[in-house]
Each structure stands twice: as C-alpha cells, then as structure tokens.
C-alpha positions as CSV (number, residue, x, y, z in Angstrom):
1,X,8.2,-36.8,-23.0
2,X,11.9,-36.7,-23.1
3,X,13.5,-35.6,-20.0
4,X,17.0,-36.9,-20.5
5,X,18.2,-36.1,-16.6
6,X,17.4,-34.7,-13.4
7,X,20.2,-32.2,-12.8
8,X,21.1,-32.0,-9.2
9,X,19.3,-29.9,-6.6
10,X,20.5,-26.8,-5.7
11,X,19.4,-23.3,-3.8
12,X,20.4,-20.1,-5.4
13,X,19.1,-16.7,-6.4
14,X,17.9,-15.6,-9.6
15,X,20.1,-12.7,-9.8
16,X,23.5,-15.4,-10.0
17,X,22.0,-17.4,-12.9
18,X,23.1,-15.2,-16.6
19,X,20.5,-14.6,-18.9
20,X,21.4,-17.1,-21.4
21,X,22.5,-20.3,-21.0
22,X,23.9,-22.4,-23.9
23,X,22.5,-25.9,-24.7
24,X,24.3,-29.0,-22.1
25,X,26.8,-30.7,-23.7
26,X,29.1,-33.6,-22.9
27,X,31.8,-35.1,-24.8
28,X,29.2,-36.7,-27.1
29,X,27.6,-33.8,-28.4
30,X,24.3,-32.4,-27.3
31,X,22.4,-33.5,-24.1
32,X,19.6,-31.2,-24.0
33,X,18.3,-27.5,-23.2
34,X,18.3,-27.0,-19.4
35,X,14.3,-26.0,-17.9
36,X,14.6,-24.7,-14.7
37,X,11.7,-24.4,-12.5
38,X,11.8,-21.4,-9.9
39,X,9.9,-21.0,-6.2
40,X,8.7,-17.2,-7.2
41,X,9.0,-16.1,-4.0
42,X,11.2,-14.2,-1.5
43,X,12.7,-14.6,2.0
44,X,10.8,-17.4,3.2
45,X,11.8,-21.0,4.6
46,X,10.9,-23.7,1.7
47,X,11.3,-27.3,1.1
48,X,13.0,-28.1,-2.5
49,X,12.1,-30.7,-4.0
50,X,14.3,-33.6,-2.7
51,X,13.4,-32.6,0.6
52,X,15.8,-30.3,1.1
53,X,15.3,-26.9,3.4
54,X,16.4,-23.6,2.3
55,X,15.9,-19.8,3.0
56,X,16.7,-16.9,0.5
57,X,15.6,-15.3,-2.5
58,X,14.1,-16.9,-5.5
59,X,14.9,-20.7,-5.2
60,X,15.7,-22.9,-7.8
61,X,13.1,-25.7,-7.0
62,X,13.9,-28.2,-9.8
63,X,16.1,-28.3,-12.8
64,X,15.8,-30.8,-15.9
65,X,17.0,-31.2,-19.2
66,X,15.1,-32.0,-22.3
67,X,15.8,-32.9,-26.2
68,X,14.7,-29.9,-28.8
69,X,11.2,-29.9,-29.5
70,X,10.2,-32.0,-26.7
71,X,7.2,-31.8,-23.9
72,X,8.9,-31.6,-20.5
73,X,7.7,-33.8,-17.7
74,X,5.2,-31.4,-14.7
75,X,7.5,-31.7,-11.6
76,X,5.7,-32.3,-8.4
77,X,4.1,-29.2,-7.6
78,X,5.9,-27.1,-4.7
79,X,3.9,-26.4,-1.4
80,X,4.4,-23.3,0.2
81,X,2.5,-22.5,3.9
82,X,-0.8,-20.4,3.2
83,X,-0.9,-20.5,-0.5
84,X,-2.1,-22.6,-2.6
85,X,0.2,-23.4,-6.0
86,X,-1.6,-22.3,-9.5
87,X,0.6,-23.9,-11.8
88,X,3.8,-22.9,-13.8
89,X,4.3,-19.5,-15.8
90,X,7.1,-18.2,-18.6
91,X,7.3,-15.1,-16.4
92,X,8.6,-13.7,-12.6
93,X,4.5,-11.7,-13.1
94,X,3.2,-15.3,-14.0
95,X,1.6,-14.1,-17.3
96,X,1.5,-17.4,-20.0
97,X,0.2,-20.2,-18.1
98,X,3.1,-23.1,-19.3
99,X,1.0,-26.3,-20.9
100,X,2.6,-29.1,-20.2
101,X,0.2,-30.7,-22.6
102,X,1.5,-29.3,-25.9
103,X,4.1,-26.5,-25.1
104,X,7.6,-27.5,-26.6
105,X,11.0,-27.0,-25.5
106,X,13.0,-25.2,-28.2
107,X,15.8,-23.6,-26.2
108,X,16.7,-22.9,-22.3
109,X,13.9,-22.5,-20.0
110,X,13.1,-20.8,-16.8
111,X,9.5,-21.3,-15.3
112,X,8.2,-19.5,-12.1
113,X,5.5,-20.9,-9.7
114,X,2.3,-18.9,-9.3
115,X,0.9,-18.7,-5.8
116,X,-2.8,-18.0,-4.3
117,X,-3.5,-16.9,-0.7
118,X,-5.2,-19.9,0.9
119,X,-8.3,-19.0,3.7
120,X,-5.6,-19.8,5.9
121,X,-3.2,-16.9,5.1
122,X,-6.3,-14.2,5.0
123,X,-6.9,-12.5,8.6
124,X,-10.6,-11.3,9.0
125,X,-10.7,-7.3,9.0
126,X,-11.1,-6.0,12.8
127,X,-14.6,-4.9,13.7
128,X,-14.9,-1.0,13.9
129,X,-16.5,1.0,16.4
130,X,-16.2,5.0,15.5
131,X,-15.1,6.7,18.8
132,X,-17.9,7.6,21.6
133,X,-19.9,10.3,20.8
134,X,-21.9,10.3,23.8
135,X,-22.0,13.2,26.5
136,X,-21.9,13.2,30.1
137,X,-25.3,13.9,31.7
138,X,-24.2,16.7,33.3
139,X,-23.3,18.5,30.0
140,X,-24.9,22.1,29.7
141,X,-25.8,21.4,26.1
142,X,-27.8,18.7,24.3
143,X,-25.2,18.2,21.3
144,X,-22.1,19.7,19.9
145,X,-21.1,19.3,16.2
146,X,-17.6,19.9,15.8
147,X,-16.6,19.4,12.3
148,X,-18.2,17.6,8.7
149,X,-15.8,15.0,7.6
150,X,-13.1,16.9,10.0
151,X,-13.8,20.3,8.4
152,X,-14.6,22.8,11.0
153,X,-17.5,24.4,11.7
154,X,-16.8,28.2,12.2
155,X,-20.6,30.3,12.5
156,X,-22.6,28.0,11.2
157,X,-20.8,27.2,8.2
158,X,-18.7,24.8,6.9
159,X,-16.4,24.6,3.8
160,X,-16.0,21.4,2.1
161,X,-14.2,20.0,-0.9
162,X,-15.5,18.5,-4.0
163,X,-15.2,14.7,-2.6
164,X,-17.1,15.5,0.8
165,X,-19.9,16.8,-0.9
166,X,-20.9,13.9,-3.2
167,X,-20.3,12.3,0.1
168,X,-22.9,14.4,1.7
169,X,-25.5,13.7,-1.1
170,X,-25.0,10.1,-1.0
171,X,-26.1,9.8,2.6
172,X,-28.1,12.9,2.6
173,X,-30.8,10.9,4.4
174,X,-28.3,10.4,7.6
175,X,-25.5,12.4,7.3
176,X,-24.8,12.0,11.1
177,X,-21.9,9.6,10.3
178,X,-19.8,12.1,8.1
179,X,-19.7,13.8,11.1
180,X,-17.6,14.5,13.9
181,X,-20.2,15.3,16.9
182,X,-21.1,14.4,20.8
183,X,-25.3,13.9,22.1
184,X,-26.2,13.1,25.6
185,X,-27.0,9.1,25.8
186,X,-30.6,10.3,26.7
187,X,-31.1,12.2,23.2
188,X,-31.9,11.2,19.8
189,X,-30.1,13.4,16.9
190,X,-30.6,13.1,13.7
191,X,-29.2,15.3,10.3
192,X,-30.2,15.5,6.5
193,X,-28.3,17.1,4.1
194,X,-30.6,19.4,1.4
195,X,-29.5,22.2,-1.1
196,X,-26.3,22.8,0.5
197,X,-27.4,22.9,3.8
198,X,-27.0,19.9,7.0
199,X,-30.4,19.9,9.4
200,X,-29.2,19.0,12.6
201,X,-32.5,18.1,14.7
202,X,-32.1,16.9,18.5
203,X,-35.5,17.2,20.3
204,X,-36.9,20.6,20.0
205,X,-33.4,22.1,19.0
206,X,-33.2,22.4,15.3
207,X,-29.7,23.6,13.8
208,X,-28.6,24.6,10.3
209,X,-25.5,24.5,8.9
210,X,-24.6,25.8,5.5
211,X,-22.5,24.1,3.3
212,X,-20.0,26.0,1.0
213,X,-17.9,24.3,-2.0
214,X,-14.3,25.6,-1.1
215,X,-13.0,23.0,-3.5
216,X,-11.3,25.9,-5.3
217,X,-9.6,26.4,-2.5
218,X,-7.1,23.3,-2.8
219,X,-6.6,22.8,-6.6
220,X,-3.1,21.4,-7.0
221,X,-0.7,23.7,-9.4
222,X,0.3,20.9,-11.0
223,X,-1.9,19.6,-14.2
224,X,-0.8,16.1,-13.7
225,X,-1.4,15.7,-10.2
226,X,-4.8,17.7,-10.1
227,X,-6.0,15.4,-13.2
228,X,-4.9,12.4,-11.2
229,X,-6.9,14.1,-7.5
230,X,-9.8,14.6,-9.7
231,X,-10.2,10.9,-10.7
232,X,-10.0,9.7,-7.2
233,X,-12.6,12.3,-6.4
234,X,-15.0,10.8,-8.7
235,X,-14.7,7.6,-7.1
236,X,-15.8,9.1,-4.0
237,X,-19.7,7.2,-4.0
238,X,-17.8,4.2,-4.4
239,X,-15.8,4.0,-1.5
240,X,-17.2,4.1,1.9
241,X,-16.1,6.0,4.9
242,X,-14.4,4.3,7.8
243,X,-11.6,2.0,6.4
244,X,-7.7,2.4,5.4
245,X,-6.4,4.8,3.2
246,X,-2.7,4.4,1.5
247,X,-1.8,8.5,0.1
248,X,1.3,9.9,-0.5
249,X,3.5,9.6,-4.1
250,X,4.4,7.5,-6.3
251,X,5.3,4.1,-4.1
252,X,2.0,4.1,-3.2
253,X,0.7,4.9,-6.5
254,X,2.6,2.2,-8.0
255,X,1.4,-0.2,-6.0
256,X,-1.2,-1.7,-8.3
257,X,-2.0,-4.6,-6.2
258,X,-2.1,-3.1,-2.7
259,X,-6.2,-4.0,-2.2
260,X,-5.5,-7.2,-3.5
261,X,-2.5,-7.4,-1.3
262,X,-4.4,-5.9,2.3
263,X,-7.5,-8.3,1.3
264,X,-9.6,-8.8,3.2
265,X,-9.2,-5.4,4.5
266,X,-11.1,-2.4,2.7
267,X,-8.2,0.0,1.5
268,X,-8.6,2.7,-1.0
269,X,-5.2,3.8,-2.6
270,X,-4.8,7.8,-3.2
271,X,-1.0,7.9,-4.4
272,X,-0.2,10.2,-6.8
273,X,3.2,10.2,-8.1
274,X,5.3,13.6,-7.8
275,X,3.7,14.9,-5.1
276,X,5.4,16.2,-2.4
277,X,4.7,16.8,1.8
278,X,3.7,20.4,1.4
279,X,1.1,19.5,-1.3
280,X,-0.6,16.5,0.7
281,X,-0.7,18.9,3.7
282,X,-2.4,21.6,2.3
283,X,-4.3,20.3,-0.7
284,X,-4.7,16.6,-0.9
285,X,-5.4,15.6,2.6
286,X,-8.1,17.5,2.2
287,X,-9.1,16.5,-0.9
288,X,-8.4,12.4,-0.8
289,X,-8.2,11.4,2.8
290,X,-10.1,13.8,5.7
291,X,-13.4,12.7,3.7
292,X,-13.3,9.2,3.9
293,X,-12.6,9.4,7.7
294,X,-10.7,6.6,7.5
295,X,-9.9,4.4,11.1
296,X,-6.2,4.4,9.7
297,X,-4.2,6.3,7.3
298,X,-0.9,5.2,5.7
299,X,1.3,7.8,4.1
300,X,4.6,7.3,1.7
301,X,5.8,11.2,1.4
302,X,9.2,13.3,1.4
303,X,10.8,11.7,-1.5
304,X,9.8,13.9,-3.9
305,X,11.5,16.6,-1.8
306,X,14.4,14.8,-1.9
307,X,14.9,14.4,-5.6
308,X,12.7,17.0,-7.1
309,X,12.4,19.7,-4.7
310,X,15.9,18.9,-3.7
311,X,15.6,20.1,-0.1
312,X,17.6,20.4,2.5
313,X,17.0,18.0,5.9
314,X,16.2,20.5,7.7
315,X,13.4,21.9,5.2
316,X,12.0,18.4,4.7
317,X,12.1,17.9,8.4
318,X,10.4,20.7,9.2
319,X,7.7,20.5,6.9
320,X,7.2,16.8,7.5
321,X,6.6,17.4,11.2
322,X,4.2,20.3,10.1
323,X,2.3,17.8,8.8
324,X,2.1,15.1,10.7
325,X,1.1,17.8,13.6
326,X,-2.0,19.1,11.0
327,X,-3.0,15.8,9.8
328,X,-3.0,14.8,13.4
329,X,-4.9,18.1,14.5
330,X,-7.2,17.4,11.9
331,X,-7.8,13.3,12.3
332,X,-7.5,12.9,16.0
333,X,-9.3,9.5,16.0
334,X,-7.9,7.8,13.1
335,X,-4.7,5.8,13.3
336,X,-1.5,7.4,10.9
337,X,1.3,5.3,10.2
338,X,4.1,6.5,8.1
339,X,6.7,4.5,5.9
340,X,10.0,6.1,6.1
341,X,11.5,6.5,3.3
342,X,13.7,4.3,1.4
343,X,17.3,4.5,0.2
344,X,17.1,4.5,-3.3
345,X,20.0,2.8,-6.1
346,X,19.6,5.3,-8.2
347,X,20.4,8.6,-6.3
348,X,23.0,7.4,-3.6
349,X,24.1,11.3,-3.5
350,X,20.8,11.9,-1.4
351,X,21.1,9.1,1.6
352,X,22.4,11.3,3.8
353,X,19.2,13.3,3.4
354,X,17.2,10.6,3.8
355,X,18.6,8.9,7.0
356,X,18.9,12.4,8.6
357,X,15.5,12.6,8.3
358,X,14.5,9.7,8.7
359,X,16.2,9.9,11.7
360,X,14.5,13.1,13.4
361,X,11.0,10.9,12.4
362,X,12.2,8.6,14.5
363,X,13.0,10.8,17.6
364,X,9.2,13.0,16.8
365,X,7.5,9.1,16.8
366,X,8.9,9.2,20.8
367,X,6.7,11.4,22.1
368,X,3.9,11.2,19.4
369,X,2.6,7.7,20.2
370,X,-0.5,8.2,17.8
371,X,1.8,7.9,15.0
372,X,3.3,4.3,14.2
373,X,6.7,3.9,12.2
374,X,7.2,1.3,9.4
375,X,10.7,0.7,8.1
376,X,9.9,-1.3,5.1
377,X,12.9,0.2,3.3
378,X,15.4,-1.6,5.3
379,X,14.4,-5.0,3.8
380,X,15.6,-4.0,0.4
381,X,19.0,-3.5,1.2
382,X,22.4,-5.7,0.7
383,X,24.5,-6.9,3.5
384,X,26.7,-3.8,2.8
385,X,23.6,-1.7,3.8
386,X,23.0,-0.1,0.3
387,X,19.7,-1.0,-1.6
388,X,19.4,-3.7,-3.7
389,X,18.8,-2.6,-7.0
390,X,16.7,-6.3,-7.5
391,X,14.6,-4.6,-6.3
392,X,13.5,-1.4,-8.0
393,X,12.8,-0.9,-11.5
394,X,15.9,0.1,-13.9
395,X,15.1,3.9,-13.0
396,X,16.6,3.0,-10.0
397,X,14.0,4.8,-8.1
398,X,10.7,3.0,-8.4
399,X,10.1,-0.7,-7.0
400,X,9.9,-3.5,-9.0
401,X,7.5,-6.6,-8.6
402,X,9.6,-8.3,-6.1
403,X,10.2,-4.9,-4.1
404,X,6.3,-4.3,-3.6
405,X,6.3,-8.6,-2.4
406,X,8.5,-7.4,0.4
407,X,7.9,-3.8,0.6
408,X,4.2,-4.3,0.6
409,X,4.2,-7.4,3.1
410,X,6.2,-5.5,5.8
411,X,3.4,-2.9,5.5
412,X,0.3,-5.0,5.6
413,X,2.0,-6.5,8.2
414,X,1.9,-3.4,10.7
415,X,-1.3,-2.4,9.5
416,X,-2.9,-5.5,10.6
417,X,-1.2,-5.2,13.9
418,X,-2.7,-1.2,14.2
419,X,-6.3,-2.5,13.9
420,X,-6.0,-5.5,16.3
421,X,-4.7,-2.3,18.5
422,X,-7.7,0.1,17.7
C-alpha cells in the first residue's frame, strides 16, 4: 500500500471542502490524490484521530494521500459513544461498502463512517397500562361503553371507518380492548364482534351494538392522498393498537427511517405528503390514527397551508387550534405532541407566517398541558437564524439525510421523555 503522507489533522465541515479537489502537488511534480476519511455525523463531541477533541458538523477524522492506482492503508477505526463503527462507505447514505482489500485509488477520495446503535444507546420501551376502566361501587349501572376505537356511540350504534373494522374482525373474539368503556371491579364484561354487530355481555345484562361502515364518510378529495390513506388502511391487521403514531405531511412521510430510528419503540408512520390541518381533522384522524388508539400521537401539520393553501395566520391558527381541541376531544387518554413547524430555505416569503403561528401554539400549549411542544426546527438553522439549506433537499422544502439525523433525534428524544411521563 502506498500512502505517501499523513496530512495534518484538522476539524471542519463538509460544506467548506469544494467538490473537486485537484491531485497534491509540490515542486517535484505529483505527490498523490488526497482520501479523506469523514466522522458521518452531526453535532456531537468526538475524538479525531490524534487525540484531538472537537464539536461540529461532519468532522474530518483523517486525511491521507496515496499514488494512482494504489490500495490505501484502513485508518484506525473511529469510536463514537453508543454506536458501534461498521466500516467505511463512498457515500454520506453509506451505500458501497469501501474494500480496503482490492478497491483502488484513481482520483480524490472522500469516505464516510457508517454507524450502528450499540445495546447501550437503545432505551427499553415503557410498559403500558391503558387508563382505569374500573367503576366506583357505588355506580347505579354495571358498565358504560362510551365509544369503539373513540367513535361514539349514539343509540346503540356506532359508525366506524374502513381501518377500525378489520380491526374489529381481527379481535372479534375480545373486542373489549378497542374499546373505550368503565365495569364495576366486582363485574366480569366481556364483547365479540359478529356480522357487524359488538355483544357486550356483563352478568345477566346483554347489549348490542350495531356496527355501521361510514368509511364513505371521510374519503379524502384528493386521489393522491386517498390512494396513499388506503394503503395504510390495509396495513391495519398488521399493526397493533396501543403504541406511537407519527401523522401529518410530508416530513413525516419522508421519514423513511423513523421506526428504525424510535427502535425499540413500536411506531407506525401515517404521513402523507400534501395534506393539510383541515384534512387530518376531519378525514384522516379518523381514518389513520383514532383506530390504533395509540398511548401517544405525533403530528407534523400546517405547512401545507402555508405554501399550498397559502393561508393567512390567522386561518391556520384557527384551524390548527380546532384541531388540536377535536383530536384532544376525541383521544383524551393518549399523549399528542406536535412539531412546530419549520422555517424553510426555500420560501423565506412565508416565515412570518410560520413564527406567528407558531407562536399562538406556543401561548395555546400554556393552558393545554396535555399537549407537549417539540421545536425540532430550530436546530436546522444558521447562527443568523435562517435555515440551513444543508439540511433540506435542493427543493428547499423537504429534509435531507442529515436534516432527519437531527430533526428526527430531537423528536425521539421528547417522545421518550412523554412515555417515561405516562
């Protein structure tokens, strides 16, 4: 292996070093193509290779220089708290493993670390107890049922989307759990579900409740985003009741990696990109998130109403409180958090909009304690305050990798926090 020289150690961001470097030369001609070797992470205290500590963005760990068609010498790998190093990649995504083996250098080289979360890093899910459903002694009744999967109960009947009723046949043995009811602690209850009907039976008392398909009821205008509900519906047997759901556009849809992210935590991601506040609050909620009644909900909406609908604050405000008062009306056990909404490179005409509302979330979160905040946004922005454009794709709207590293960590972050709380 030729290495012809160690460079000297230094710690500086990816986004100062140009795209292309020419080949090192001295006075003597050629000295070799430069390979540098990059941390592949962001904002976190790390130890370069000479020993030296540094903090920032993505580190240059090691830099060497090699002849044309030459092997280049494995540095010592990097250690990094909690994750265990998996070797060196061509790409930031850590695609084409580098062999040090038999891989060539024929030109300048950049090389990124690839990182796995170590047993150490991973925090064990919370256990979950559903809220009480036992009644005082004293009660004049034996039971009360008040909703099916937080659909209310109104004669007798309920009304149910498309997603709670594959729910409801996959448990139709107990359904008791898809449901939101209280029994005296000196009762048994138990309910089936059979040809569209729930059998409540508590001692002698036997109840019916009719089941009704309103899934017609909440079909989305939009082809794309109904196409996209419908898919998610389908996964319904798959994914079990009781855990987090992420819903809300396209940030969250985006986020390709979020279960592997939360892990161990069971999450379920509903994102669908486009959608707006007024469409989650009256169609998709319903559809993608009151079924699954998940112990925590985390929603990414209004940005669409920003850019697309082009809204007003006020408008935006107002129909983001309506629905965090619904959603809250209609999940009273489960834990929302929302992630305000970030400032965006691309549209710097709408941050007004954005921090006003922003804002007026803030003040509702005062007296609305069941709702947690998360500011992930302001991570992604320069000294000067504006957003980093690192960080989001060349649309200037969307995140890229590196955004969802920090974006996403903030956010797993508060939700592990909200179900130590629970």
């Amino acid at each position: 292996m030729k290495n012809i020289k160690l460079l000297g150690l230094v710690a500086l961001s990816l986004s100062c070093i140009s795209a292309t470097i020419a080949p090192i030369k001295n006075d003597e001609g050629f000295l070799g193509y430069r390979v540098d070797f990059f941390n592949n992470y962001l904002r976190e205290d790390f130890t370069l290779s000479n020993g030296t500590k540094g903090r920032g963005n993505n580190l240059l760990y090691q830099t060497v220089l090699v002849e044309k068609d030459a092997l280049v010498n494995k540095p010592v790998d990097p250690v990094r708290k909690n994750y265990e190093f998996q070797g060196w990649y061509l790409e930031e995504e850590c695609e084409t493993v580098w062999n040090f083996e038999s891989d060539k250098v024929s030109d300048n080289l950049r090389l990124f670390a690839k990182w796995g979360v170590t047993a150490a890093e991973v925090e064990p899910e919370p256990p979950y107890t559903p809220p009480s459903t036992v009644l005082e002694e004293s009660a004049t009744t034996d039971y009360v049922i008040n909703s099916v999967m937080y659909f209310k109960i109104t004669s007798n009947v309920v009304r149910v989307t498309r997603s709670a009723l594959l729910k409801l046949d996959a448990n139709k043995d107990n359904v008791l759990p898809l449901m939101e009811y209280k029994v005296k602690a000196s009762k048994s209850i138990t309910a089936t579900y059979a040809s569209n009907k729930i059998t409540v039976t508590c001692g002698d008392n036997v109840q019916t409740i009719t089941v009704l398909d309103a899934s017609g009821d909440y079909v989305v205008g939009n082809t794309n985003y109904e196409s996209k509900a419908k898919k998610y519906e389908d996964k319904a047997l798959e994914e079990d009741i009781h855990h987090v759901m992420l819903a809300g556009s396209s940030s969250i849809e985006f986020w390709e990696s979020s279960k592997q992210d939360l892990n161990p935590i069971v999450s379920y991601n509903h994102g669908i990109g486009g959608t707006t506040i007024e469409e989650w609050d009256t169609k998709l909620n319903q559809r993608l998130v009151f079924p699954y009644k998940p112990k925590m909900v985390v929603y990414y909406v209004g940005i669409n109403n920003v850019i697309n609908s082009k809204q007003d604050a006020g408008t935006i405000w107002n129909n983001l409180k309506n629905f965090f008062d619904h959603t809250h009306e209609a999940l009273p056990d489960t834990k929302v958090q929302y992630i305000m909404m970030n400032l965006i490179p691309g549209f710097k005409g709408y941050f007004n909009t954005i921090n006003t509302v922003n804002a007026n979330v803030v003040e509702y979160q005062k007296n609305n304690q069941w709702l947690t905040l998360i500011n992930p946004g302001t991570a992604l922005l320069k000294e000067n305050g504006e957003p980093n454009a690192a960080y989001f794709r060349t649309d200037g709207l969307h995140l890229s990798h590196y955004g969802y590293v920090i974006w996403g960590g903030i956010i797993r972050e508060s939700i592990v926090k909200g179900l130590e709380n629970q």
